[in-house]
N, C-alpha and C positions, 0 to 999 in steps of 0.2 A: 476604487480598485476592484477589479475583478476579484471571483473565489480564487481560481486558478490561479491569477499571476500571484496572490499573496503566498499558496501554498509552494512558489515555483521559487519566491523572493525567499520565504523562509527557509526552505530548499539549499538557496544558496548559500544565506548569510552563517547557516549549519554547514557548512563545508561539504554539504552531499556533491560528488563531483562527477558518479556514474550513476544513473538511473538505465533501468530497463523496464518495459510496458508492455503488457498483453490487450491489446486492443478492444477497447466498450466505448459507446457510445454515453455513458455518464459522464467515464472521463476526459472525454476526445478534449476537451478545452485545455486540460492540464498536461496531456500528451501535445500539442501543439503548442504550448508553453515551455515543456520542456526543450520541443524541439525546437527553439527559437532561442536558446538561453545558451549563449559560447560558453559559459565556466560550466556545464553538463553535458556529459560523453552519452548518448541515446543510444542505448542499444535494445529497439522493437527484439521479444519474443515469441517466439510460435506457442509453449505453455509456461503456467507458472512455474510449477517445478524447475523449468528450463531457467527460467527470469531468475531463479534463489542462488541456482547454480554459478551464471554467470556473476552474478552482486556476490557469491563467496569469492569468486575468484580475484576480482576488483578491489575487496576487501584486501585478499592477502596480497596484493599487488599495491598496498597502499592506500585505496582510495574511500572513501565514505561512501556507499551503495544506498539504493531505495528502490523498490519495485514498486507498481502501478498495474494492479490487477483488481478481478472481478472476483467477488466472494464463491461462486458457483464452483470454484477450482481449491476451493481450502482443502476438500477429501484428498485430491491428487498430489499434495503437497506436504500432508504430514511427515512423507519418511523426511523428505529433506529438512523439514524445521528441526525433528528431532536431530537426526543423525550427523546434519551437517551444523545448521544454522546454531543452534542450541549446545550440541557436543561442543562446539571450539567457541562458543561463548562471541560470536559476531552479532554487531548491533545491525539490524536491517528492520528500519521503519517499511513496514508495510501498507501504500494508501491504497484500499480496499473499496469498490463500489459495492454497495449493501443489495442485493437484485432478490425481489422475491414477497418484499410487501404488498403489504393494500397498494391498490392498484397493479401491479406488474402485469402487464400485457402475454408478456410468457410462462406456461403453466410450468414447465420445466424447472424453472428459476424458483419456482417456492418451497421444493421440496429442500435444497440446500440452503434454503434461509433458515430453517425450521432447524438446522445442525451445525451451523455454523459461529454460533457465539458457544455453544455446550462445548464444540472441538477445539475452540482457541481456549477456552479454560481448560479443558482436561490435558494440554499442553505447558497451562501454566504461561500463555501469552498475555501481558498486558492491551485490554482492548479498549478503547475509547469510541463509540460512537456517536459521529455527528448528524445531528438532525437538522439543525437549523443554521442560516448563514453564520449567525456571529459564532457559530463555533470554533468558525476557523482559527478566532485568536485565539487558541488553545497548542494550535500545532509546533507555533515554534517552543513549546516548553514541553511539548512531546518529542520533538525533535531530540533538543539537548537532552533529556531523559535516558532514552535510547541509545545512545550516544555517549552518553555519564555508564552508565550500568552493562553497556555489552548485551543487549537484550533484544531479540525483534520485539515491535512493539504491531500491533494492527491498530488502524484507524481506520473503523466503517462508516463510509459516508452513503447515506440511504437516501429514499427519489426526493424528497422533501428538501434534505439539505442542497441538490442538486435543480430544485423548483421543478420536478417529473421527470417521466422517462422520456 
């Protein structure tokens, strides 16, 4: 089984039932997975911040949310974790493309790697990053975690875990 469809099955078998995605080419596989999965409502957005907004709302409409974003956007995103995501205590797993390591092809992309594990601790996010395939079976007990506690959670998946950019 693919990375993707495992992250997309455990997705499911968690009752995430709204996911929204800011488009990368790391995760095009699990964005195509999602959007091929009927028990997940897809709603692409233009930013992340955009993407929190729409999963608060989803949330209070009932529904279990999940965003699918690129780390390069975690600076544009704090007021919302704190003020919304965090303030009212909603659980939103965050699956994060890690962009900015050895190797990264774009020079842009490294300066936000270099501040984006410091920013999800000085938030007090719970962060998991995966490097290598078999990490993935970590995520459905990250899942339920997030889920148990009201808490986003990040899970950065870097070019390795994904075999490059």
């Amino acid at each position: 089984m693919s990375v993707s469809k495992k992250i997309v099955e455990d997705l499911v078998a968690n009752q995430v039932s709204f996911v929204t995605t800011v488009p990368c080419k790391q995760l095009a596989g699990v964005i195509d997975e999602v959007e091929a999965q009927d028990g997940i409502y897809h709603i692409p957005a233009n930013k992340e911040d955009e993407g929190m907004g729409l999963c608060a709302g989803a949330y209070m409409g009932g529904k279990r949310p999940a965003i699918i974003m690129q780390n390069t956007a975690i600076g544009v995103t704090v007021n919302t974790l704190v003020t919304l995501t965090q303030y009212y205590r909603m659980p939103l797993p965050m699956l994060i493309s890690y962009r900015g390591e050895l190797g990264e092809p774009v020079a842009c992309q490294v300066e936000m790697a270099v501040h984006t594990k410091a920013l999800l601790a000085q938030l007090n996010i719970p962060t998991y990053h995966f490097h290598h395939e078999d990490d993935v079976k970590e995520f459905d007990a990250i899942l339920k975690h997030t889920f148990m506690c009201n808490k986003p959670v990040a899970i950065l998946t870097d070019a390795s875990f994904w075999k490059g950019y």
